[in-house]
C-alpha positions as a Markdown table, in Angstrom:
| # | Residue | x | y | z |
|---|---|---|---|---|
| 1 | Unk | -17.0 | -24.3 | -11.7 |
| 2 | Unk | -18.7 | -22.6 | -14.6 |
| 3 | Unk | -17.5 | -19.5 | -15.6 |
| 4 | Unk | -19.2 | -16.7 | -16.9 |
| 5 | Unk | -18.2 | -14.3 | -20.0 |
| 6 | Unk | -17.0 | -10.6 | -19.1 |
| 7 | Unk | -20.0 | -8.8 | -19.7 |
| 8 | Unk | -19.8 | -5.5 | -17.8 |
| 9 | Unk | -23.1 | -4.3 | -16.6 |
| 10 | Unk | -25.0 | -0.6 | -16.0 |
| 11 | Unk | -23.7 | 1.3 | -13.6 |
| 12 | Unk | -25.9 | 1.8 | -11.4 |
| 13 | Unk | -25.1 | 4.4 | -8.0 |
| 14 | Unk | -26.3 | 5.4 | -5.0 |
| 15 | Unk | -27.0 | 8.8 | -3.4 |
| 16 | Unk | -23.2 | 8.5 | -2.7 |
| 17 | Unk | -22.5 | 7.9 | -6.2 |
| 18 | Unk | -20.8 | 4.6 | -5.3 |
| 19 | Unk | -21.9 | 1.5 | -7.4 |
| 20 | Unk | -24.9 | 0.1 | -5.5 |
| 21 | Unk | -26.4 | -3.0 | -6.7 |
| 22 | Unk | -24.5 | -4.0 | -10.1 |
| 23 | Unk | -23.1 | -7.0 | -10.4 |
| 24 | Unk | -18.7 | -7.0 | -10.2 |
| 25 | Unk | -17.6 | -8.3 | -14.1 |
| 26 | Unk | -14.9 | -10.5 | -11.0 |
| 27 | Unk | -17.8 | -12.2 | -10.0 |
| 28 | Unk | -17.5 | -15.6 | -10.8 |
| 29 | Unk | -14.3 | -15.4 | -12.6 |
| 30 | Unk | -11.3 | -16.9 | -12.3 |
| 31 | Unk | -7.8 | -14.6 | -11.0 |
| 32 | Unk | -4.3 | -15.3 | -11.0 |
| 33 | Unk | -2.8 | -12.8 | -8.9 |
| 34 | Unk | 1.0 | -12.4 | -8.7 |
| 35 | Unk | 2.2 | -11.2 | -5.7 |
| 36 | Unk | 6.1 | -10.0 | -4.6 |
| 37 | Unk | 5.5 | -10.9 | -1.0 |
| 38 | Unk | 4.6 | -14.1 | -0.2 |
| 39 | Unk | 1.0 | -14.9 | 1.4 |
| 40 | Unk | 2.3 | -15.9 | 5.2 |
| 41 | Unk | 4.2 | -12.4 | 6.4 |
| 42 | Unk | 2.6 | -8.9 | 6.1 |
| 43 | Unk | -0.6 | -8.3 | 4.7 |
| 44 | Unk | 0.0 | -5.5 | 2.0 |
| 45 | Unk | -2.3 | -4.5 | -0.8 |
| 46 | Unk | -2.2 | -7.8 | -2.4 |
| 47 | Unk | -3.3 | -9.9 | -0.1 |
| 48 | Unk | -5.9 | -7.5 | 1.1 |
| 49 | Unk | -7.3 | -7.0 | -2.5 |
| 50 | Unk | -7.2 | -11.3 | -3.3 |
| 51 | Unk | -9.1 | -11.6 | -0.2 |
| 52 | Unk | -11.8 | -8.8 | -1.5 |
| 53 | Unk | -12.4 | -10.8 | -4.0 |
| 54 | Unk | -12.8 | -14.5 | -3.1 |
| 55 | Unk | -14.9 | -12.9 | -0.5 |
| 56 | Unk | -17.3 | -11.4 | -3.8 |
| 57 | Unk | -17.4 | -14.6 | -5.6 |
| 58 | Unk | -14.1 | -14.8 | -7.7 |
| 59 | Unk | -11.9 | -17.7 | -8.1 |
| 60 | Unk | -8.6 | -16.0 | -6.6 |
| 61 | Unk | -5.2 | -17.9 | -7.2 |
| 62 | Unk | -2.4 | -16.0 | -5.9 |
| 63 | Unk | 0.8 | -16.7 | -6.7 |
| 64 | Unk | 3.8 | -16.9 | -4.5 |
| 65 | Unk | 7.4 | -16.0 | -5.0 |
| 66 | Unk | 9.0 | -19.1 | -6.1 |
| 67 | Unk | 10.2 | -21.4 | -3.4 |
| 68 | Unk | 11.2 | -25.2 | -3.3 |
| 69 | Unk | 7.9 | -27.0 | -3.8 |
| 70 | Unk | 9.0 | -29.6 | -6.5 |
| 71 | Unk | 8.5 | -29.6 | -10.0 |
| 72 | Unk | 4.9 | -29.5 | -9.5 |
| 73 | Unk | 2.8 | -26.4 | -8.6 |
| 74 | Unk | 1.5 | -26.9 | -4.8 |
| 75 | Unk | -2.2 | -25.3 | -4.6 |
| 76 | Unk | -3.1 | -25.0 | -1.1 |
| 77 | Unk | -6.4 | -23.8 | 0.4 |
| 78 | Unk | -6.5 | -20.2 | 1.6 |
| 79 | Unk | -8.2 | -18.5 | 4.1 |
| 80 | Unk | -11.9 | -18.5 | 2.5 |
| 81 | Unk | -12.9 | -21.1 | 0.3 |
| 82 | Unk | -12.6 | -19.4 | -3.4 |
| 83 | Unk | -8.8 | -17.8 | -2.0 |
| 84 | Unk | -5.9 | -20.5 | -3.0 |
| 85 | Unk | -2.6 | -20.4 | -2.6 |
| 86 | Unk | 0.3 | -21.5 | -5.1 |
| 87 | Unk | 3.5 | -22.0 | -4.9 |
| 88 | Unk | 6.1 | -23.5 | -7.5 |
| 89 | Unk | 9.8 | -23.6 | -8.1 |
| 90 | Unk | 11.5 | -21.6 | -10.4 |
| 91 | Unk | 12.8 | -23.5 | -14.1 |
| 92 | Unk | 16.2 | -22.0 | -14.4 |
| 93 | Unk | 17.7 | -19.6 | -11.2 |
| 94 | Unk | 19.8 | -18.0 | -13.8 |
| 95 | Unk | 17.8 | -16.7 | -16.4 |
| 96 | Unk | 18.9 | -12.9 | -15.9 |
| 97 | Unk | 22.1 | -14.3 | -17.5 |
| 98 | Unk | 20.6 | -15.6 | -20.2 |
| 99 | Unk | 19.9 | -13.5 | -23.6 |
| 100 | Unk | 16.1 | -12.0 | -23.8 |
| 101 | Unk | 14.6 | -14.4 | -26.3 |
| 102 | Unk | 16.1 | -17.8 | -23.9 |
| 103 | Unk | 14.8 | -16.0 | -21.1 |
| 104 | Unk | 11.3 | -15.2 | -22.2 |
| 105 | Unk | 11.1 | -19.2 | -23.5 |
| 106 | Unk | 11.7 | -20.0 | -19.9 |
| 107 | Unk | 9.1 | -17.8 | -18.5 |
| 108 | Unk | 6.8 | -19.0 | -21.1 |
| 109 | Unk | 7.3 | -22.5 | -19.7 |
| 110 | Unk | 7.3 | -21.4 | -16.2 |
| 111 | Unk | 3.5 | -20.0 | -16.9 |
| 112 | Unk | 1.5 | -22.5 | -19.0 |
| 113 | Unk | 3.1 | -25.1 | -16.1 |
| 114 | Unk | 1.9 | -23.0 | -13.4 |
| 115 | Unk | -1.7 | -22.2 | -15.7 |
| 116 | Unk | -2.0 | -26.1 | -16.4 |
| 117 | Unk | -1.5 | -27.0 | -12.5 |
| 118 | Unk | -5.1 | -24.8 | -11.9 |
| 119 | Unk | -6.9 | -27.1 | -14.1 |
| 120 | Unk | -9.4 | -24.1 | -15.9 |
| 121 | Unk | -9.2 | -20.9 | -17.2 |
| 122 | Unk | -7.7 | -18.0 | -16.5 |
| 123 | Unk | -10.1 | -14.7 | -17.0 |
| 124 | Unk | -7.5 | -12.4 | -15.2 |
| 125 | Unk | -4.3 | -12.2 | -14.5 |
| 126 | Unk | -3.2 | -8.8 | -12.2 |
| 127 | Unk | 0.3 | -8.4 | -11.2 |
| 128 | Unk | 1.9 | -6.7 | -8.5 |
| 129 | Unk | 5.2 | -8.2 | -9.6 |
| 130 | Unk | 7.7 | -5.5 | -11.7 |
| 131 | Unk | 10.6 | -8.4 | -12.6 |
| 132 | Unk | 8.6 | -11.7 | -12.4 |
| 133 | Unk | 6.8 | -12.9 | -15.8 |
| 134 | Unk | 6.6 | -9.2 | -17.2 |
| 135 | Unk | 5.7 | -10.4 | -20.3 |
| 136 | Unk | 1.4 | -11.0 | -18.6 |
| 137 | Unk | 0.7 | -12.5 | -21.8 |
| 138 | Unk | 2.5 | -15.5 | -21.2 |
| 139 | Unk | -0.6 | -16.9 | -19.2 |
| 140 | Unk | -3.7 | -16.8 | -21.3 |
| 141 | Unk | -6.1 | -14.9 | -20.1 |
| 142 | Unk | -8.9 | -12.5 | -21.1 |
| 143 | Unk | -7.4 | -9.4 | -18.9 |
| 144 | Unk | -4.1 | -8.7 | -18.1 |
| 145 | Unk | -3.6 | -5.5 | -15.4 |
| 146 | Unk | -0.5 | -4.7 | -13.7 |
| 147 | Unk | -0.7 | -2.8 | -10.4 |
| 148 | Unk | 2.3 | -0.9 | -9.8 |
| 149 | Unk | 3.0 | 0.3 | -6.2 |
| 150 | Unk | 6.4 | 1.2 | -6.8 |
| 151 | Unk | 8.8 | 2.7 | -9.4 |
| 152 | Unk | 9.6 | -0.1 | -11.9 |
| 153 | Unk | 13.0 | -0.7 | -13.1 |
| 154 | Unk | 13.1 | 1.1 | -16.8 |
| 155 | Unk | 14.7 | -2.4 | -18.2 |
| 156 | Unk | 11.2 | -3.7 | -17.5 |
| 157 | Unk | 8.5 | -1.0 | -18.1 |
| 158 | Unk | 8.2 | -1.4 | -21.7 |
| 159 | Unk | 7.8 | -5.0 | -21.7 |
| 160 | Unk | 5.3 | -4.9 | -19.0 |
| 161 | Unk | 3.6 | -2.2 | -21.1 |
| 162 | Unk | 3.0 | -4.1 | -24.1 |
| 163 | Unk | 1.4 | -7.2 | -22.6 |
| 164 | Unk | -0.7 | -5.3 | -19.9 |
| 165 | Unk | -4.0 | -3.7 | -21.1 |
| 166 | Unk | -3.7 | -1.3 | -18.1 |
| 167 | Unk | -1.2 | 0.2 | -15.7 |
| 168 | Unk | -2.7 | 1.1 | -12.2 |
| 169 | Unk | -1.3 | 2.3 | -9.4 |
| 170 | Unk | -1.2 | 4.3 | -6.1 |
| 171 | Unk | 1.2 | 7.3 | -7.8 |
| 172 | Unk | 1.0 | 9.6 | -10.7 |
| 173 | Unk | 5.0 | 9.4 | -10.1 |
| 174 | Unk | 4.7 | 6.0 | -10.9 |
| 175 | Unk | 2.4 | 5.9 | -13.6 |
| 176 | Unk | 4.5 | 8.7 | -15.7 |
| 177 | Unk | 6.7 | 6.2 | -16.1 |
| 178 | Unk | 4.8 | 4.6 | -18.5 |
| 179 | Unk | 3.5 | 7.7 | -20.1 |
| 180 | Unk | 5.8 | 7.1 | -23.5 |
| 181 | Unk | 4.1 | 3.3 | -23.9 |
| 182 | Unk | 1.0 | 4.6 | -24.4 |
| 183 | Unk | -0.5 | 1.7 | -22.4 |
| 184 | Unk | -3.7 | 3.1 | -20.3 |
| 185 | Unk | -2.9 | 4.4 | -17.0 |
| 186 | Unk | -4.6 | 4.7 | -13.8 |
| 187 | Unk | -4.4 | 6.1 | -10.6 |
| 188 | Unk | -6.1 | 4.1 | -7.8 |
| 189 | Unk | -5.4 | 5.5 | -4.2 |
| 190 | Unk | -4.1 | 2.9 | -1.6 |
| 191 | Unk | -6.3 | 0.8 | 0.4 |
| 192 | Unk | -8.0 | 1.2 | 4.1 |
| 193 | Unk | -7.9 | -2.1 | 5.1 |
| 194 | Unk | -11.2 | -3.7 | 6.6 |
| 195 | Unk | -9.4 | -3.8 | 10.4 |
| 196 | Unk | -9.0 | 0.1 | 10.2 |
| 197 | Unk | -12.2 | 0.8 | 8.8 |
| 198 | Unk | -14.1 | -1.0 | 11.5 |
| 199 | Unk | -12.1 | 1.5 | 14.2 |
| 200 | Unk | -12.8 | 4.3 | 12.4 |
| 201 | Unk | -16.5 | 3.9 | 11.9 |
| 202 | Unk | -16.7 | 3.3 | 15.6 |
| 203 | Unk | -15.3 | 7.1 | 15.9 |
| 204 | Unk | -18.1 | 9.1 | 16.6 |
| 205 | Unk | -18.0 | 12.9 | 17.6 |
| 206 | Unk | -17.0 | 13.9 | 21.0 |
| 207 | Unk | -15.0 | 10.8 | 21.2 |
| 208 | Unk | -12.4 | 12.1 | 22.1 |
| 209 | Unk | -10.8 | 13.7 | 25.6 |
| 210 | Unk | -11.8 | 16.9 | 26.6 |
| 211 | Unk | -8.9 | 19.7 | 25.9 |
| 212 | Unk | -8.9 | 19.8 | 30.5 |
| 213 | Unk | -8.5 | 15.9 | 30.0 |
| 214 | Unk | -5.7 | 16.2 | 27.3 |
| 215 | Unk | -3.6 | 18.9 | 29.3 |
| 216 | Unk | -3.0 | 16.3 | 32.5 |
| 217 | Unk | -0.8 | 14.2 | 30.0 |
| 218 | Unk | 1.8 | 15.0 | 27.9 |
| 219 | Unk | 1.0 | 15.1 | 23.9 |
| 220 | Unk | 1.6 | 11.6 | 22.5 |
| 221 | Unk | 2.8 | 11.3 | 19.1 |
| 222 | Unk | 2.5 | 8.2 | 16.9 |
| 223 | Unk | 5.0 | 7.2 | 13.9 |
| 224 | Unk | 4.8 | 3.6 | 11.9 |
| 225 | Unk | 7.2 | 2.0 | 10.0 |
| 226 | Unk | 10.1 | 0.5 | 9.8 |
| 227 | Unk | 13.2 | 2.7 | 11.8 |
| 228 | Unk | 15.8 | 1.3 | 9.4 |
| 229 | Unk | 14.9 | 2.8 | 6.4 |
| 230 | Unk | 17.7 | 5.0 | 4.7 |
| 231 | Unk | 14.9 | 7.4 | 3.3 |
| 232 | Unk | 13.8 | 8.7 | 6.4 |
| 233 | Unk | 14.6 | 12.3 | 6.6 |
| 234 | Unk | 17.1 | 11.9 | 9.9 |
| 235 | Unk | 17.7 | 15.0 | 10.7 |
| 236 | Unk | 14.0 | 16.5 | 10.2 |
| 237 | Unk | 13.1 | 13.8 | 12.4 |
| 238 | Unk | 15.7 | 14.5 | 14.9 |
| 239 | Unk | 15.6 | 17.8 | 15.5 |
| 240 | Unk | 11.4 | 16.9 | 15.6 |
| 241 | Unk | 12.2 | 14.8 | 19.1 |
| 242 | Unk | 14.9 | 16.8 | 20.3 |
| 243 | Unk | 12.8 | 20.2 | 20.6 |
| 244 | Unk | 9.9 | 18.8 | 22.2 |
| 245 | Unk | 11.5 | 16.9 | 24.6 |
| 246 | Unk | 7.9 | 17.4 | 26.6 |
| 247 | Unk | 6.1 | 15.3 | 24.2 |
| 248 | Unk | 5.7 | 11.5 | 24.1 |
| 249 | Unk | 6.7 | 10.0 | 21.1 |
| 250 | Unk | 5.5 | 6.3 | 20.7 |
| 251 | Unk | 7.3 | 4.9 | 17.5 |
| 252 | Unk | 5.9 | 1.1 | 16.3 |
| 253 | Unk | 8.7 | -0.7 | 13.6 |
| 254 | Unk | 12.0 | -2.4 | 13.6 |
| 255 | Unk | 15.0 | -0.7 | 15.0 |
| 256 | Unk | 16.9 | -3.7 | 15.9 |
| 257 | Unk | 20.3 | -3.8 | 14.1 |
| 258 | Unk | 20.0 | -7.4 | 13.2 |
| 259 | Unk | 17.1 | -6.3 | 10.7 |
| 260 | Unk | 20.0 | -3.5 | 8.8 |
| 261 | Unk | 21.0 | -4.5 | 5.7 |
| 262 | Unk | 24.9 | -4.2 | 6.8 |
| 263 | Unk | 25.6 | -3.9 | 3.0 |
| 264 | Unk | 23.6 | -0.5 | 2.4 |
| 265 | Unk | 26.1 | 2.5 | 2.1 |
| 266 | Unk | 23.8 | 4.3 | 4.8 |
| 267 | Unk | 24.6 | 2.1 | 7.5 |
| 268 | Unk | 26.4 | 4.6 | 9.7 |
| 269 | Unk | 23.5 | 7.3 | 9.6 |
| 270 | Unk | 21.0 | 4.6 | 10.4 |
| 271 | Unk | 22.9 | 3.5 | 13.4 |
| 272 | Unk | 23.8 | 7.1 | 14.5 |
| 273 | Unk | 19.4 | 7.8 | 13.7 |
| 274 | Unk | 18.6 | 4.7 | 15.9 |
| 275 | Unk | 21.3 | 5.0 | 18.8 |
| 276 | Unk | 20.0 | 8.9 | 19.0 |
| 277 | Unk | 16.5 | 7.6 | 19.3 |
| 278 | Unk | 17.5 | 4.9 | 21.9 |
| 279 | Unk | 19.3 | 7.9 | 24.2 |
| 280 | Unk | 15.9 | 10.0 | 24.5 |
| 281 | Unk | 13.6 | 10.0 | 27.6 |
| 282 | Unk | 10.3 | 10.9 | 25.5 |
| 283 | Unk | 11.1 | 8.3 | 22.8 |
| 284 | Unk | 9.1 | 5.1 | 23.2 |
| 285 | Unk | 10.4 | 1.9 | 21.0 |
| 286 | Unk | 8.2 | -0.4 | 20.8 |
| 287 | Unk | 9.7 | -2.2 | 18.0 |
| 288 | Unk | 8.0 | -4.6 | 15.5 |
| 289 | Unk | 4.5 | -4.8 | 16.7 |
| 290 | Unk | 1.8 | -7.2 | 15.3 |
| 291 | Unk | -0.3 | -4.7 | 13.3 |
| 292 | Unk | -3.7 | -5.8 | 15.2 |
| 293 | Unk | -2.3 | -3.9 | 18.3 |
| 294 | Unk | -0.9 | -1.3 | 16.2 |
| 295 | Unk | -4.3 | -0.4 | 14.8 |
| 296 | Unk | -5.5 | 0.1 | 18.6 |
| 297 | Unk | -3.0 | 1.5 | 19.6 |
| 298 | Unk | -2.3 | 4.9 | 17.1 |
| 299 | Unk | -6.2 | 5.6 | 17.8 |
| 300 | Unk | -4.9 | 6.7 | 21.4 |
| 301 | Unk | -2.1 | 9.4 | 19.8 |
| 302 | Unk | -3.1 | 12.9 | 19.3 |
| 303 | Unk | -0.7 | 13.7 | 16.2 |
| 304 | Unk | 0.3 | 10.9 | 13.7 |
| 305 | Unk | 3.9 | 11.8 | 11.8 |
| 306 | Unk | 5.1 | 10.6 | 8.7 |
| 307 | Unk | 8.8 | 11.8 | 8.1 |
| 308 | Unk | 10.6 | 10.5 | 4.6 |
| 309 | Unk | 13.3 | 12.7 | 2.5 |
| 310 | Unk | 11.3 | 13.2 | -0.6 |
| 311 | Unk | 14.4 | 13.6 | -2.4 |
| 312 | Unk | 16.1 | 10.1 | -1.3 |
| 313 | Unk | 12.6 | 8.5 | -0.9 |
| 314 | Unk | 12.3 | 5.7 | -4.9 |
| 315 | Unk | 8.6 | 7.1 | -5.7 |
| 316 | Unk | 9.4 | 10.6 | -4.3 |
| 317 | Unk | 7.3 | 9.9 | -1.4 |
| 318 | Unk | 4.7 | 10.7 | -3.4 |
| 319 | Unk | 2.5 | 8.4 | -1.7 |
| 320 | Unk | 2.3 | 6.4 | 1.4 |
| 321 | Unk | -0.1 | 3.1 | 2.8 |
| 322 | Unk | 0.3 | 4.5 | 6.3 |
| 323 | Unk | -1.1 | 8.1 | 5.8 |
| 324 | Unk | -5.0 | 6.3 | 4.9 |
| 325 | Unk | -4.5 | 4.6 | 8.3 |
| 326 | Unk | -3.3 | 7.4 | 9.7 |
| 327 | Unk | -6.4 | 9.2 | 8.6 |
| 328 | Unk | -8.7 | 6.9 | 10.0 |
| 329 | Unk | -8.1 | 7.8 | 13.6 |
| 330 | Unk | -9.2 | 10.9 | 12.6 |
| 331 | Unk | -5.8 | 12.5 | 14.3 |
| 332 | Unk | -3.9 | 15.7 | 12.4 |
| 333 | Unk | -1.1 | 14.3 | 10.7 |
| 334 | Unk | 2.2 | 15.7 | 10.3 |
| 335 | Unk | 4.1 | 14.3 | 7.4 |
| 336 | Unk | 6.4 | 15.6 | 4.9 |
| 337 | Unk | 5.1 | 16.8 | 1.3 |
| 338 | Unk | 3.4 | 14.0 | -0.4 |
| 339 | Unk | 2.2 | 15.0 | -3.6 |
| 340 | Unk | -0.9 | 12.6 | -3.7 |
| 341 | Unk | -2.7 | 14.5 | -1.3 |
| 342 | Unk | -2.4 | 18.1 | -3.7 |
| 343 | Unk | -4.2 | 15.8 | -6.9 |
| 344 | Unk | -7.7 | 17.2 | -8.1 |
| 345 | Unk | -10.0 | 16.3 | -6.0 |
| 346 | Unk | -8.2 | 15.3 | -2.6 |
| 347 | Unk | -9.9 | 17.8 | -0.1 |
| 348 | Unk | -7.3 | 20.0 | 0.5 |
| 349 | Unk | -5.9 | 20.1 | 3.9 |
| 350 | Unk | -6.1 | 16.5 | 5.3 |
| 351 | Unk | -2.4 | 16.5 | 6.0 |
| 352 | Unk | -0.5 | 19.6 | 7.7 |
| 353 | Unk | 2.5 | 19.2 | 5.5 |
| 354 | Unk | 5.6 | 21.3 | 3.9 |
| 355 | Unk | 4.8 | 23.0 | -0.1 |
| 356 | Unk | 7.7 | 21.2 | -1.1 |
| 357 | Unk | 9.8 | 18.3 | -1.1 |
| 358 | Unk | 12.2 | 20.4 | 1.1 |
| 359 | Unk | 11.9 | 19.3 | 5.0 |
| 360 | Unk | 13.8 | 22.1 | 6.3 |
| 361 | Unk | 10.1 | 23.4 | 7.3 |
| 362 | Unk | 8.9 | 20.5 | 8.7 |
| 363 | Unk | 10.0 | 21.0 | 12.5 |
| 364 | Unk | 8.7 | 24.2 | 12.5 |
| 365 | Unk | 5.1 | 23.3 | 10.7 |
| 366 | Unk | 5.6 | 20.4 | 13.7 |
| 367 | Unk | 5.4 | 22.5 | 16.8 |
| 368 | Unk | 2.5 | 24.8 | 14.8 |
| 369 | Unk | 0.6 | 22.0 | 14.9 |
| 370 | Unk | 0.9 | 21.1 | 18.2 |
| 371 | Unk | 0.5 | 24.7 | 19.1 |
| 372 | Unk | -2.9 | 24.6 | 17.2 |
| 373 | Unk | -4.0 | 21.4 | 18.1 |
| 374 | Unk | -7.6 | 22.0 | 20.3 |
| 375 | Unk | -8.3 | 23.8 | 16.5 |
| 376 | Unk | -7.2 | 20.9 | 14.5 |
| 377 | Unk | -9.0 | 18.1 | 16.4 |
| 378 | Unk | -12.6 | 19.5 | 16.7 |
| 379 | Unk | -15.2 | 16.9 | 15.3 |
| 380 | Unk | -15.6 | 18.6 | 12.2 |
| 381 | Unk | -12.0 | 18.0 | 11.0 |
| 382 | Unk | -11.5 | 14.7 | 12.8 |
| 383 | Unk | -14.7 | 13.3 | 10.5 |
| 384 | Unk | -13.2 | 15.1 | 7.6 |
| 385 | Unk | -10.2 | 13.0 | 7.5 |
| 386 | Unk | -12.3 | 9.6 | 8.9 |
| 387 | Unk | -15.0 | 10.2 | 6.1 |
| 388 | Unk | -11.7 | 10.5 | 3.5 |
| 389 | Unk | -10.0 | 7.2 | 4.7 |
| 390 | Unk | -13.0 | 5.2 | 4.5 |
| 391 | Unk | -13.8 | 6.4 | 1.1 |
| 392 | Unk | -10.8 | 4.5 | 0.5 |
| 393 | Unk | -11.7 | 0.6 | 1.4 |
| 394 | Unk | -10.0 | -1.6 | -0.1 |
| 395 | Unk | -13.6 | -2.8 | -0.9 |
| 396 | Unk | -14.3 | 0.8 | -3.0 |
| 397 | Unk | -11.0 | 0.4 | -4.7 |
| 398 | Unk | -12.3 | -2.6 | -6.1 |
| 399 | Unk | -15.0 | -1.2 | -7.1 |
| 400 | Unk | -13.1 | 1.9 | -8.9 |
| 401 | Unk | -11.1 | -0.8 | -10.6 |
| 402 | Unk | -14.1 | -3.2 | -11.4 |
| 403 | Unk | -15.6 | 0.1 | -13.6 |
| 404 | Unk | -11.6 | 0.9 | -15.4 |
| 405 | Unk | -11.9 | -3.2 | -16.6 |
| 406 | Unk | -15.1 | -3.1 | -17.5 |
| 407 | Unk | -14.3 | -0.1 | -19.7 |
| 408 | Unk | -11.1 | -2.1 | -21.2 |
| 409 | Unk | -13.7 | -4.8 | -22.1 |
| 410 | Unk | -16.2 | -3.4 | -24.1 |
């Protein structure tokens, strides 16, 4: 395959001041993606953006967690023909024990074995890996970004920061933690993936039931995510089921105590959260879910809640993957203060959430919103919040982050 110098070209936009017609500097190129999760299991930003790009022309290599695949690298086709998959085995299991400098030799190693296996050049690599070859510069490359989606542990921000040329992610919260390194930083929202855009486009006004319709039924509210989690705010949440026991609450994610991590310290609030959960009449489990019926199946809620402790939450709940699905029904959502959604230039009022990262509010604010809800789900608002999540494509993100590289190229 021949590959073509980074050459960033004009930007040139549409009447929707998205780039229309300009050529991606990915295009062509060849990407070593490094992923936390590996490729089979939940599709999460990583995958989604890899398969973005093989699917504009790039050479995508994306790079499992180590597993026992032989000396070797494996490269296995993916699901589109310019999307591979590799996997490889780890040199030493041990190297956090070893001092800095043995450890970086070994990582070293590990790269130019796994770059060597793919047989050309590497234009890009793009973590999303905060403890796994932090030093990007080990594979040799023309662009090195990291992506961070979560807080990174401090041992490894400063390391990351001086081989990346820029820091993206989905948080300001996250990205002042690299404010001291004086590496570039970026905030790119989180993705809409191309299954939730394709619902939401088909929303069109008066789509939904008339209010007559609406009143035969109880309210139905939606929540997503995984039940186990020690960050959920339990009691907000609680007291949010027990005092609209005449509302429906559908609830999609694992609650099965096989899934607990026994060893966490918040074991017995988790049980206690679940077991409550379990005991209510207007509390549907329907557990873990493939996320192709989930995407159906929130477009049929009328509210949409997202319920973390800000306080407890590792990136202050500053930002969330689920609220830009949420969105994308168009539904109000009720969710506790995430501080994404009060940035310049987020229309303001997309989420009916607390001021603060207090949730005392929260069940209050809650039965407002259903109080109010014929006022918050005319058309008008409904295509407010659709016309915000598909702004958000994972497709436009990779345009947003096509124009930052370009700009680190020049």
């Amino acid at each position: 395959m021949e590959l073509i110098p980074f050459v960033a070209s004009p930007n040139i936009t549409g009447d929707g001041g998205d780039p229309v017609g300009r050529a991606s500097i990915f295009s062509g190129r060849s990407i070593l993606m490094i992923s936390p999760q590996a490729w089979n299991g939940l599709k999460l930003s990583k995958h989604h953006y890899a398969v973005e790009l093989a699917n504009s022309g790039s050479e995508v290599f994306f790079l499992n967690p180590p597993s026992q695949s032989g000396f070797r690298p494996r490269i296995s086709r993916g699901p589109s023909p310019h999307l591979w998959i590799v996997d490889y085995s780890q040199l030493s299991r041990g190297t956090r024990f070893l001092p800095a400098a043995a450890n970086a030799r070994v990582d070293n190693l590990q790269a130019r074995i796994i770059q060597r296996a793919l047989q050309f050049p590497l234009d890009v690599v793009w973590s999303f890996d905060p403890s796994r070859f932090t030093t990007l510069t080990h594979f040799d490359a023309k662009l090195h970004l990291f992506h961070a989606v979560d807080r990174v542990d401090p041992g490894f921000v400063e390391q990351i920061a001086a081989s990346a040329a820029a820091v993206m992610s989905v948080s300001d919260v996250i990205l002042d933690d690299f404010a001291s390194t004086g590496v570039p930083r970026f905030f790119v929202h989180h993705g809409l993936s191309s299954e939730y855009a394709a619902l939401a486009r088909r929303q069109s006004p008066g789509v939904t039931e008339a209010t007559e319709g609406r009143l035969l039924r109880p309210h139905r509210v939606g929540y997503v995510g995984n039940l186990l989690r020690p960050d959920i705010d339990h009691s907000a949440f609680c007291r949010i089921v027990g005092e609209n026991p005449e509302i429906e609450f559908h609830l999609w994610g694992p609650y099965e105590y096989a899934s607990l991590n026994w060893k966490s310290q918040d074991v017995p609030a988790v049980v206690a959260f679940v077991s409550f959960l379990m005991q209510q009449k207007n509390v549907v489990l329907h557990g873990l879910t493939p996320p192709s019926e989930v995407a159906i199946k929130i477009f049929e809620m009328d509210v949409l809640l997202v319920c973390y402790d800000p306080r407890r939450e590792r990136n202050l709940a500053s930002n969330n993957h689920k609220v830009l699905e949420y969105l994308s029904t168009g539904r109000p959502v009720v969710s506790n203060h995430i501080s994404t959604y009060v940035r310049p230039g987020v229309p303001e009022g997309l989420l009916c959430m607390p001021e603060t990262l207090h949730n005392e509010e929260l069940p209050e604010l809650f039965q407002r919103v259903i109080s109010t809800l014929d006022a918050l789900s005319t058309d008008e608002m409904r295509q407010r919040r659709i016309r915000f999540a598909l702004a958000n494509t994972y497709s436009q993100q990779l345009r947003t982050i096509d124009s930052l590289s370009a700009r680190l190229l020049r």
